[in-house]
ZAMARGU-4260 file (C-alpha; in steps of 0.2 Angstrom, whole numbers, plus 5000, padded with zeros to 4 digits):
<rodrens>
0) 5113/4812/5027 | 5116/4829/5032 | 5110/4839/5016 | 5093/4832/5008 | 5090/4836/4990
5) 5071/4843/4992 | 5057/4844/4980 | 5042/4854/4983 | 5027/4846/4974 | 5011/4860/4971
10) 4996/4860/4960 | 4989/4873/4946 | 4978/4888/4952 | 4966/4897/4946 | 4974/4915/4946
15) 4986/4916/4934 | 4998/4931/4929 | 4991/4931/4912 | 4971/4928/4910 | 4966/4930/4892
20) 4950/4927/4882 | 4956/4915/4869 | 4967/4905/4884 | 4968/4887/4881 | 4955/4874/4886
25) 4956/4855/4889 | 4950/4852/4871 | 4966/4861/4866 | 4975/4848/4876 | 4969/4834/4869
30) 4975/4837/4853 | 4993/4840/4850 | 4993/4848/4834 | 4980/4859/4839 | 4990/4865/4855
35) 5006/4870/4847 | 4996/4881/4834 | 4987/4889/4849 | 5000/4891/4857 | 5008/4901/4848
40) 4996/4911/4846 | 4997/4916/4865 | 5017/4917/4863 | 5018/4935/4871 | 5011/4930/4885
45) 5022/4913/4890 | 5032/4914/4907 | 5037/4901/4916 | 5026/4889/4926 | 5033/4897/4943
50) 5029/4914/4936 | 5012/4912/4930 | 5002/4905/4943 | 4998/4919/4957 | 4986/4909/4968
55) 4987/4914/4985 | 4995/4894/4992 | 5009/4895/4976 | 5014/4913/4979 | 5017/4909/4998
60) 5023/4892/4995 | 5035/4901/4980 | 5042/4914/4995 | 5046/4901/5005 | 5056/4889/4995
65) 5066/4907/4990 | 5068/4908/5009 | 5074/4889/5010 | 5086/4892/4992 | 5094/4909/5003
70) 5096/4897/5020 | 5114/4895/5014 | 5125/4881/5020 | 5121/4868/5035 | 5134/4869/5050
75) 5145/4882/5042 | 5147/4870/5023 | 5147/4881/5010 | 5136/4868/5002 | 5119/4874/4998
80) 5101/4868/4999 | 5095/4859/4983 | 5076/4865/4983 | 5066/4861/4966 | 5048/4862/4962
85) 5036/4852/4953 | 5018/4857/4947 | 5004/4847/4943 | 4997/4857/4930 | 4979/4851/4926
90) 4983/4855/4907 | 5003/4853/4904 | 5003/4836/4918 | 5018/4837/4930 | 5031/4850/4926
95) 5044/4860/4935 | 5044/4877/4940 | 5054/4886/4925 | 5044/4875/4908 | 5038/4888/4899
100) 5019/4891/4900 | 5004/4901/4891 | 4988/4903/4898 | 4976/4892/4899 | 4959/4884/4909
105) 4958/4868/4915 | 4958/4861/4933 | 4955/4845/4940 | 4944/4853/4954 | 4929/4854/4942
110) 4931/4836/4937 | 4921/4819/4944 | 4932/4806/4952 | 4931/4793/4935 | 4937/4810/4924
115) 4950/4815/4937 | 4959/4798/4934 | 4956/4796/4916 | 4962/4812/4912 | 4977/4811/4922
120) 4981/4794/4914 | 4982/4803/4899 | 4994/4816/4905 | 5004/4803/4915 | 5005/4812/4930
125) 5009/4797/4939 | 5025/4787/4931 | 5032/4807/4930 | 5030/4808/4947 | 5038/4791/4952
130) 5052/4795/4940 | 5053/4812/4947 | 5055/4808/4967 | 5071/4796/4964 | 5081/4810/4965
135) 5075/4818/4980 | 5075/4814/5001 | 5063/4823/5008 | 5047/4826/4997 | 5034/4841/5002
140) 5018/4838/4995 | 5003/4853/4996 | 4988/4846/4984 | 4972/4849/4984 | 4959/4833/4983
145) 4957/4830/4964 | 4978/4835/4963 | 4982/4821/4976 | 4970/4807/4967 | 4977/4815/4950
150) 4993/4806/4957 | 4987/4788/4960 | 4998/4782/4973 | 5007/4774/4980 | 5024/4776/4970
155) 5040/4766/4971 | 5051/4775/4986 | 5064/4768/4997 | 5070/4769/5014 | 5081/4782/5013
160) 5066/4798/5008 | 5055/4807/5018 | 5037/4813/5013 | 5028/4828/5022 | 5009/4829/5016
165) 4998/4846/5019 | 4983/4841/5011 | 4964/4844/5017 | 4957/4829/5031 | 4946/4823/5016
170) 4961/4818/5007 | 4968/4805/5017 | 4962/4791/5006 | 4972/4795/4992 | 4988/4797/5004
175) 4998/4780/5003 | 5016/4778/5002 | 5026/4759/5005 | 5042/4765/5009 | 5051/4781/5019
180) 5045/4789/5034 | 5029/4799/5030 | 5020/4814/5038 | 5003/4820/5034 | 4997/4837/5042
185) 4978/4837/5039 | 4969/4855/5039 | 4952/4861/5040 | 4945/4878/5045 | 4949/4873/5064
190) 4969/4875/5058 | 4964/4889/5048 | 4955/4897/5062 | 4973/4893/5073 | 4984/4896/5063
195) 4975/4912/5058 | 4974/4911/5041 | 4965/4908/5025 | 4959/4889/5021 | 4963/4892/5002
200) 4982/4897/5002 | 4984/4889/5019 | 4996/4874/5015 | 5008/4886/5005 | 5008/4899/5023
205) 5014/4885/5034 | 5027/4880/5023 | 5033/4896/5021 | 5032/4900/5038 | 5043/4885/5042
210) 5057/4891/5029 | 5058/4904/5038 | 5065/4894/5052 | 5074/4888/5044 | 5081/4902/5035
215) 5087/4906/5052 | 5094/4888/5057 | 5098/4880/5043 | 5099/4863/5054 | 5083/4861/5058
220) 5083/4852/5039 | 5092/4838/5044 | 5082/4836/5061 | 5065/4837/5049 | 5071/4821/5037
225) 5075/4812/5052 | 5058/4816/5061 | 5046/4822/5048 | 5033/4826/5063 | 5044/4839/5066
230) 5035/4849/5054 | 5019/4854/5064 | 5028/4854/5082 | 5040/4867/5078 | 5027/4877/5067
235) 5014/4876/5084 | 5027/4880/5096 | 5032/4894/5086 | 5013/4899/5086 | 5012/4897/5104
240) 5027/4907/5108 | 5022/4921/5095 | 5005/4922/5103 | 5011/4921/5121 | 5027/4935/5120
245) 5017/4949/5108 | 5014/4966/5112 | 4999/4974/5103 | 5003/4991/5100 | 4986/5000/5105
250) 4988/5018/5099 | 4971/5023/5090 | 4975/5030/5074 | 4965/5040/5058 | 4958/5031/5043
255) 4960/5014/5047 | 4952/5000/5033 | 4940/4987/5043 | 4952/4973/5042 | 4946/4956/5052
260) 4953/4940/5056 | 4968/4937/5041 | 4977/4949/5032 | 4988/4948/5015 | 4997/4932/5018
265) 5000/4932/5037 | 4992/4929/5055 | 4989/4946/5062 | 4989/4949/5081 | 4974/4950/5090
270) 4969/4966/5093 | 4958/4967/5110 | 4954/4986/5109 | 4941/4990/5098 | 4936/5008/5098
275) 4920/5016/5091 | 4917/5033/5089 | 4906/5043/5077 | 4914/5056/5069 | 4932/5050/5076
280) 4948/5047/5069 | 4950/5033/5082 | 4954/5016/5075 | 4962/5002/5075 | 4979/5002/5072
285) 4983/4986/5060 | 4990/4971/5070 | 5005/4965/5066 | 5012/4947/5057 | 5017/4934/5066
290) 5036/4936/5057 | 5051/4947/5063 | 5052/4964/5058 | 5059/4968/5042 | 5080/4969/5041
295) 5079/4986/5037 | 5070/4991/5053 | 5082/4999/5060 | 5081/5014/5046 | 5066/5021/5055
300) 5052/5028/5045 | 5052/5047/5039 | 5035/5058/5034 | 5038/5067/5017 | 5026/5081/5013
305) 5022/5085/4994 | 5023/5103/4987 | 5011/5109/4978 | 5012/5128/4979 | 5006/5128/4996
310) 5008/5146/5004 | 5000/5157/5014 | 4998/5177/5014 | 5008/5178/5034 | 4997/5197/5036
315) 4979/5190/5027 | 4967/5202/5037 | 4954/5188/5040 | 4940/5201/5046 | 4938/5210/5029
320) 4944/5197/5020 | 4959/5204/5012 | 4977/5201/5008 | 4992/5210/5010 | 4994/5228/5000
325) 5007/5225/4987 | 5010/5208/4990 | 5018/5197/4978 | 5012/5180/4980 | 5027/5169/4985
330) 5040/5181/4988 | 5034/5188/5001 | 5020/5172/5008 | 5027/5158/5018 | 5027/5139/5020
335) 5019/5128/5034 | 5037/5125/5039 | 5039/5142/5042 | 5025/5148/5051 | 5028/5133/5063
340) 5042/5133/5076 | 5048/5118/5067 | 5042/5108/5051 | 5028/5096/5052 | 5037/5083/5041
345) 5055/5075/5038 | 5056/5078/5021 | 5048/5089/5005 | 5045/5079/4991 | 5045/5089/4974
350) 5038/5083/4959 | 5044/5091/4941 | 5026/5094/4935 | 5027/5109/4949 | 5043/5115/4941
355) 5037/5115/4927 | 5024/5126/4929 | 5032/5140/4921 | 5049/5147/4913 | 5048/5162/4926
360) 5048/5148/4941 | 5059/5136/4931 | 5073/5152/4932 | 5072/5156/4950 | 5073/5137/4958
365) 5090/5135/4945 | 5098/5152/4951 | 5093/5149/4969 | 5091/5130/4970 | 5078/5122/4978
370) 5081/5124/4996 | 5083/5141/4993 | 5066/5143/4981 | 5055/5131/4996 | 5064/5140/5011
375) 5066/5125/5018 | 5085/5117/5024 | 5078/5099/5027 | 5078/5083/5015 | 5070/5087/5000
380) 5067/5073/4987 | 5062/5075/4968 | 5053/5063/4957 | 5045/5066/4938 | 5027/5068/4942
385) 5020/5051/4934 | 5004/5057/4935 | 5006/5073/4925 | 5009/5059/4908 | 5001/5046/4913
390) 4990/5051/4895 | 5006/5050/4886 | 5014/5033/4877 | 5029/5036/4885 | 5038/5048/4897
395) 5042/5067/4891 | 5059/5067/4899 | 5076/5059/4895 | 5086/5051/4909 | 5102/5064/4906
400) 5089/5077/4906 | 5082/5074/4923 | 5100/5070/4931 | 5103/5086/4926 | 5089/5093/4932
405) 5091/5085/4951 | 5109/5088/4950 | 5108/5108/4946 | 5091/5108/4959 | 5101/5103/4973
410) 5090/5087/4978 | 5095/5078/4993 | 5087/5063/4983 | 5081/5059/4965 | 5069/5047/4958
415) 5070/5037/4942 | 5059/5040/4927 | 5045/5029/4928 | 5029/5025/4919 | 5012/5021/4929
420) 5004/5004/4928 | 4985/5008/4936 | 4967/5008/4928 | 4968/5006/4911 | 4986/5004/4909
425) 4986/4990/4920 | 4979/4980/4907 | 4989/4965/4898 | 4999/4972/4882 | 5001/4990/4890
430) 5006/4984/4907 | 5020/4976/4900 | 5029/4988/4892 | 5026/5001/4906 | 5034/4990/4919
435) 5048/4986/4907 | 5052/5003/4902 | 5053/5007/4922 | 5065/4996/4925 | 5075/5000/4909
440) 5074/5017/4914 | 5077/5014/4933 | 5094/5003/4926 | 5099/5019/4915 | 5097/5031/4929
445) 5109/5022/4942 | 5121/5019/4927 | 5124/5038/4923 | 5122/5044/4940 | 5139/5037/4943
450) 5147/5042/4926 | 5142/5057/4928 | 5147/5057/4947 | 5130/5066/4954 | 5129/5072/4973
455) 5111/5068/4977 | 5105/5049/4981 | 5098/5038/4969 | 5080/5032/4972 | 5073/5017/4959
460) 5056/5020/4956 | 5047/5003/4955 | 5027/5001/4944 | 5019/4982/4945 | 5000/4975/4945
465) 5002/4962/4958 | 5012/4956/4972 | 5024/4948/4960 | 5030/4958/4948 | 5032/4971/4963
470) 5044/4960/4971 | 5054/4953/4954 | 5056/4971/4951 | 5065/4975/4970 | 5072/4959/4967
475) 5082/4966/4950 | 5085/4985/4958 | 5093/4980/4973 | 5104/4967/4961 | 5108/4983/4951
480) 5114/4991/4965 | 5100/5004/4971 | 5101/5002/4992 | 5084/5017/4989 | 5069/5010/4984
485) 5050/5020/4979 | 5035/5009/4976 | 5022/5018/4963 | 5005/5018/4959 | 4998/5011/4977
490) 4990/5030/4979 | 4972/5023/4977 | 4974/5007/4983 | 4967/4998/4997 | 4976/4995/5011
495) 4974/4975/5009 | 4984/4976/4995 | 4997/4988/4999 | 5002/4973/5012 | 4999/4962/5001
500) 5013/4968/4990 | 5025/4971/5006 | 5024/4953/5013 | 5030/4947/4994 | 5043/4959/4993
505) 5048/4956/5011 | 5058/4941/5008 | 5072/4951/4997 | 5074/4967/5009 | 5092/4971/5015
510) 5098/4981/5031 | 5104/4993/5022 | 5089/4993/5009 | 5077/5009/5010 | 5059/5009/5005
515) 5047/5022/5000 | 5029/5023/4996 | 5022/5037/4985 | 5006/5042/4990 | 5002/5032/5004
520) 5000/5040/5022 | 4988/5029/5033 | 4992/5030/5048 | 4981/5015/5055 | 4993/5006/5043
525) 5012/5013/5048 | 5014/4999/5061 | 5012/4984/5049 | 5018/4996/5034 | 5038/5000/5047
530) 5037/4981/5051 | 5037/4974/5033 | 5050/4987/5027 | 5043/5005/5024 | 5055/5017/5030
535) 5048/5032/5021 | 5032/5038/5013 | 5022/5053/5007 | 5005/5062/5007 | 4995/5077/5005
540) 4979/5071/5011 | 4978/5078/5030 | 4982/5097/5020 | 4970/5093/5008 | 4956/5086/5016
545) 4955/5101/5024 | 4948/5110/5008 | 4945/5094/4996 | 4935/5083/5009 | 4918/5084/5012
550) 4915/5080/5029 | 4933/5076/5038 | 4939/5094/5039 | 4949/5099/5052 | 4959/5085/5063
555) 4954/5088/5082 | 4964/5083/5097 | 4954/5071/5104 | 4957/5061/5089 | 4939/5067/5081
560) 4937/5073/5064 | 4927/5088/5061 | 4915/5095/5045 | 4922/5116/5043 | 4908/5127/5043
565) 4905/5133/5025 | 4905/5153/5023 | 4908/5155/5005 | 4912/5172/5003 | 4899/5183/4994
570) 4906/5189/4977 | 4906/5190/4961 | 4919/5176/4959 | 4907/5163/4966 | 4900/5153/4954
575) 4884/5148/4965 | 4881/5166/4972 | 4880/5173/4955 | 4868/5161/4950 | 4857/5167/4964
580) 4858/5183/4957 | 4855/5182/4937 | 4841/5184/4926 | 4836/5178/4912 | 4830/5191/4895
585) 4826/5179/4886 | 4811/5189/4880 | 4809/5206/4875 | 4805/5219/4889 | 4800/5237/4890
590) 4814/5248/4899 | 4804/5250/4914 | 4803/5230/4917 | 4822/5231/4915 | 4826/5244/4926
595) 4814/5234/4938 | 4824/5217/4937 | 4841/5227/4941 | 4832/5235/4956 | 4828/5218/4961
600) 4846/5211/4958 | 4854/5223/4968 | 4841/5218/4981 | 4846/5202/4979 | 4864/5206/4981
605) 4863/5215/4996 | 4854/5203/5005 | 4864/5189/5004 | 4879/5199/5011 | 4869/5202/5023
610) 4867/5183/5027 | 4887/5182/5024 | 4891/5193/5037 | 4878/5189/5049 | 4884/5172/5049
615) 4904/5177/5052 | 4899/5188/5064 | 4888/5175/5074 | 4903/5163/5074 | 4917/5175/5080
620) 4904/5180/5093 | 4900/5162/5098 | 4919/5161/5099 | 4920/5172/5115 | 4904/5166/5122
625) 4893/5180/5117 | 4880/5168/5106 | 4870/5153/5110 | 4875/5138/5099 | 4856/5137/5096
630) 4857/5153/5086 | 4875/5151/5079 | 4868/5135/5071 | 4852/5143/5065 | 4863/5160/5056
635) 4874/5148/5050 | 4861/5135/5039 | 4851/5152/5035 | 4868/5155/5022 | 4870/5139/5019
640) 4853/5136/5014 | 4856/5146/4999 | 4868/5135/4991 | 4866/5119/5000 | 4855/5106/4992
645) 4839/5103/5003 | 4842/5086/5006 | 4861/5091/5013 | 4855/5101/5025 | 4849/5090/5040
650) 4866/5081/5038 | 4876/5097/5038 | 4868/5103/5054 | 4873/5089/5063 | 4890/5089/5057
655) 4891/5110/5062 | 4880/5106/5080 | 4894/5094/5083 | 4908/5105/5078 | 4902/5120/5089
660) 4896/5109/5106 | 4915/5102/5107 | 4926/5119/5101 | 4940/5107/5097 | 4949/5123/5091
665) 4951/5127/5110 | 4961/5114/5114 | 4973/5113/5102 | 4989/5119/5105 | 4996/5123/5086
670) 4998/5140/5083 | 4985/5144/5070 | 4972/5139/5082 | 4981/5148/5095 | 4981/5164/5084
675) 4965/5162/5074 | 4951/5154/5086 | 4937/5148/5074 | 4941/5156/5058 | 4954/5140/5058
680) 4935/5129/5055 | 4929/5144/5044 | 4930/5136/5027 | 4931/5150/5016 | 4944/5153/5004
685) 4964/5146/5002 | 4973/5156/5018 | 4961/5147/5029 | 4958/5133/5019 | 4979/5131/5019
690) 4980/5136/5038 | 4967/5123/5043 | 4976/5111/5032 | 4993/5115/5040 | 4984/5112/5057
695) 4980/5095/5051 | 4997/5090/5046 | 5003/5096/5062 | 4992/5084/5071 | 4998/5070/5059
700) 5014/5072/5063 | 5013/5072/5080 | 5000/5055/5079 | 5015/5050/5067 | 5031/5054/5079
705) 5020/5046/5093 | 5015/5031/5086 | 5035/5028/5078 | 5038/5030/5099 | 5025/5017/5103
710) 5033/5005/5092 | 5049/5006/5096 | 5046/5004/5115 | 5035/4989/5111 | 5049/4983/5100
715) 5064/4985/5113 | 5050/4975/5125 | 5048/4962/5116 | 5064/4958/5111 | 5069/4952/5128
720) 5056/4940/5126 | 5055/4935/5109 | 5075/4932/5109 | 5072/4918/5120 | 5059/4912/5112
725) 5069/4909/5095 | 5079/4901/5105 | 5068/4887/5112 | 5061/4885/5094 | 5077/4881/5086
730) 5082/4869/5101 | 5066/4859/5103 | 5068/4840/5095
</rodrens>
């Protein structure tokens, strides 16, 4: 037989897409009148069974029979795989993949052995599953204890089928067929351990990571109904030659999330160089899965930067702390990209919130577009600015207003209208119709782009909650036709999840498939983010840290992050200075008590500039080595006192000690530093604040360019090796 007809048999879990209050429970179950008037009264939430359980074993089990269902035909047959699913479902009994399904609670892992059977009996699980199996070869079961007792073998089989278990060593008892060739690959937390991944969706990894063979030799099928122990031997050797030909790709990196042993849904490579420094921007760079880089890898990954107005005063006189006479602010400031030799990014992304700020600006980026307006001749990317309404029921704009709007800008790219699903518009009933309306609105944008023939590049804008509805959404944009794809409302998330969300959207990427993150610029994470797809992101945070973090301030060279030292300036403009300063009349005084207190506020006044000053001027003379760091520090905390919190300031002076032992500022080449010595770590007002922000994107792009190099030279390395490898796989048995 050279095509089996397959069947996947799973169970039920726990994590459903849909979780409500009033789900159904196993006394709904028992009666049917009862269950058809409950269920529909949880109508809006039906999907199908494929669709509503997310547990982490059906999600990876679900990826991998999509892998097997896109293997195509065997030996050049246009024939395809027959790949179906069957669910034992605790409540509904044994049903395929696409029955329509509510939510509900009920599993047979809660269950004694005696309610287990009896309660399966009712549902008759077992004659459904020896009718179901006579139309199918080769049988793959994953099932848990309960699930496989649930089952009550043996069944009727014949000669001519093949049965691959993966089911915990416990289960073995209730494993019995008469007939067929039979495999059972028992697992425990040593295979987990091996295998490098988590017990609980263990099962649905392995058979997805065998599809993916598969997917690349779509004989190795026919070989597996013919040997069934063919299963684990070409899932080791492919574990042993993974393990054998990586390169772990070392480069220590910012902000990196403590990740440990499994990550998302795949083995991650060991990573043998741990390093540990306080205060450092060193670590880790996340290992990599044990599956090929993404088709699109070959698009290479691009940094954009967002604009938010950030400009600089070019002539600001940093010693008195003034700007330029008759400046006008924009017209005559400049952007990072201009005061560098060449931008610190590949792209500018523009959100229309910022144009919107007012008529005045709205005018001039119309009559001069917006390469002109930004000064800037490199990619520049729009999108709506999801965050400016995300109050709002729907979005303010029309799709034929903002085609307009990218059109008339000049936009090298343009984002569709979408509508974010995050914090409490993540929840059931208003996610819903978010994710819907993006996708109507994303199906709109493409449509009119090409009637009314726009120059700039479409880019779908993608909302979700989980890993799912993320990748059904790529799933429908790329079948619409969008080759640019932009995942949203990841900004806050952790980086687990993030990955999460790739691996699932992994399977449908394209080589000529484009992804984007909004938000997201972690560099610890741009290895395993380029390797499952990403090929562009954005971020502000190194820019903004600098005046919005407060500790990691400036970015050194050494990989260290640093804490500014805070000068604030000494005016009438500062909220805490002039709190310093007041007094309260509550009561009535005599003229001469009055004239007394001003005495005294002017007093005041003048002696906290004196502290202001005394402190700039101890740190430009620590700067050429005419001060002791000892009396730097103590000058410094002396103004700081006044508006730090007591319990602040042992915390700062270690943070400002440090800073001023290691003058990272001397060792770095960028040309603020070069030009400005240590009023770059002065934090005092936008044009440093901006300057020391520029600094740090500086030194993120060069971490980024050098880390895109690192992989590309492990990549091309291990090609040679990996190559061969594939090959040996595919050919063993």
């Amino acid at each position: 037989m050279s095509i089996p007809r397959i069947l996947v048999v799973t169970n039920c879990t726990g994590e459903k897409r849909f979780k409500q209050g009033n789900q159904l429970t196993l006394s709904d179950f028992k009666d049917s009148s009862l269950l058809m008037s409950r269920s529909k009264q949880l109508n809006e939430f039906a999907c199908s069974a494929g669709e509503m359980y997310t547990g982490v074993q059906h999600l990876r089990l679900m990826e991998g029979v999509n892998l097997l269902r896109q293997a195509g035909g065997i030996n050049g047959n246009e024939r395809v795989l027959t790949v179906d699913v069957a669910i034992i479902s605790a409540g509904y009994g044994l049903i395929n993949e696409h029955k329509m399904i509510v939510p509900y609670e009920v599993t047979f892992n809660t269950m004694k052995g005696q309610e287990v059977d009896e309660w399966a009996h009712f549902l008759g699980i077992h004659d459904a599953f020896e009718q179901l199996i006579s139309d199918y070869n080769l049988i793959f079961i994953l099932l848990g204890e309960n699930y496989l007792r649930a089952l009550n073998l043996p069944v009727k089989t014949n000669s001519n089928q093949t049965f691959i278990f993966l089911a915990s060593w416990g289960s073995s008892a209730y494993i019995k067929v008469n007939l067929g060739k039979t495999f059972v690959f028992p697992l425990s937390n040593a295979e987990a351990k091996y295998y490098g991944y988590g017990l609980v969706g263990l099962k649905g990894f392995l058979f997805k990571q065998f599809a993916q063979l598969v997917h690349r030799d779509g004989q190795l099928i026919s070989k597996l109904f013919k040997n069934p122990e063919f299963f684990k031997e070409v899932i080791d050797r492919l574990f042993e030659q993974e393990k054998s030909c990586s390169v772990q790709l070392t480069l220590p990196l910012l902000g990196a999330d403590n990740l440990r042993g499994t990550l998302g849904d795949y083995p991650l490579i060991d990573s043998k160089n741990k390093l540990k420094t306080q205060r450092s921007e060193i670590s880790e760079v996340i290992p990599l899965p044990l599956i090929s880089p993404a088709p699109n890898y070959h698009h290479g990954m691009k940094y954009f930067i967002p604009e938010w107005d950030d400009y600089v005063d070019p002539t600001f006189d940093f010693i008195q702390d003034k700007f330029t006479s008759n400046r006008v602010p924009h017209k005559d400031d400049i952007y990072a990209h201009q005061l560098f030799e060449s931008p610190n990014y590949d792209g500018i992304l523009v959100s229309k919130v910022v144009f919107d700020k007012s008529q005045k600006k709205q005018q001039e980026i119309l009559d001069k577009g917006i390469h002109d307006y930004i000064r800037y001749s490199g990619k520049i990317m729009g999108d709506c600015g999801a965050f400016g309404y995300i109050q709002k029921e729907v979005p303010p704009y029309t799709t034929e207003e903002i085609l307009d709007y990218y059109q008339s800008c000049g936009f090298n790219y343009g984002v569709s209208i979408d509508h974010l699903v995050v914090g409490k518009f993540a929840e059931p009933g208003i996610r819903e119709k978010r994710y819907n309306l993006t996708i109507k609105n994303a199906e709109e944008f493409l449509t009119k782009h090409s009637e009314y023939g726009c120059q700039f590049i479409p880019v779908g804008a993608i909302q979700g909650w989980n890993p799912q509805t993320y990748a059904e959404a790529v799933k429908a944009y790329i079948k619409m036709g969008y080759t640019y794809l932009a995942l949203g409302g990841l900004a806050r998330e952790k980086v687990e999840k993030i990955i999460e969300i790739l691996l699932a959207i992994y399977p449908y990427l394209q080589p000529d498939i484009r992804l984007h993150l909004f938000g997201v610029g972690r560099l610890n994470a741009v290895p395993i983010f380029r390797h499952l797809g990403v090929t562009s992101f954005d971020s502000a945070s190194p820019l903004r840290k600098a005046w919005l973090d407060p500790e990691a301030n400036y970015h050194g060279v050494n990989h260290n992050i640093y804490a500014a030292i805070r000068i604030p300036q000494a005016n009438h403009k500062n909220k805490k200075i002039k709190e310093l300063i007041k007094f309260d009349l509550k009561n009535y005084l005599t003229s001469s008590m009055i004239y007394l207190l001003i005495i005294t506020s002017f007093w005041k006044w003048e002696m906290i500039q004196f502290l202001e000053q005394g402190a700039l001027k101890v740190l430009r003379d620590f700067d050429d080595n005419q001060a002791y760091i000892d009396v730097t520090l103590e000058t410094v905390l002396t103004y700081n006192h006044l508006f730090l919190k007591d319990r602040l300031l042992p915390k700062y002076r270690l943070m400002y000690q440090t800073l001023l032992e290691d003058k990272p500022w001397k060792d770095c080449d960028c040309v603020i530093c070069q030009s400005l010595g240590v009023e770059t770590l002065i934090f005092r007002g936008n044009d440093r604040n901006r300057r020391r922000g520029f600094h740090n994107t500086y030194m993120f792009y060069k971490r980024f360019q050098a880390l895109l190099e690192e992989m590309d030279l492990s990549k091309s390395n291990h090609k040679q090796i990996s190559n061969k490898s594939n090959e040996e796989i595919i050919k063993i048995a």
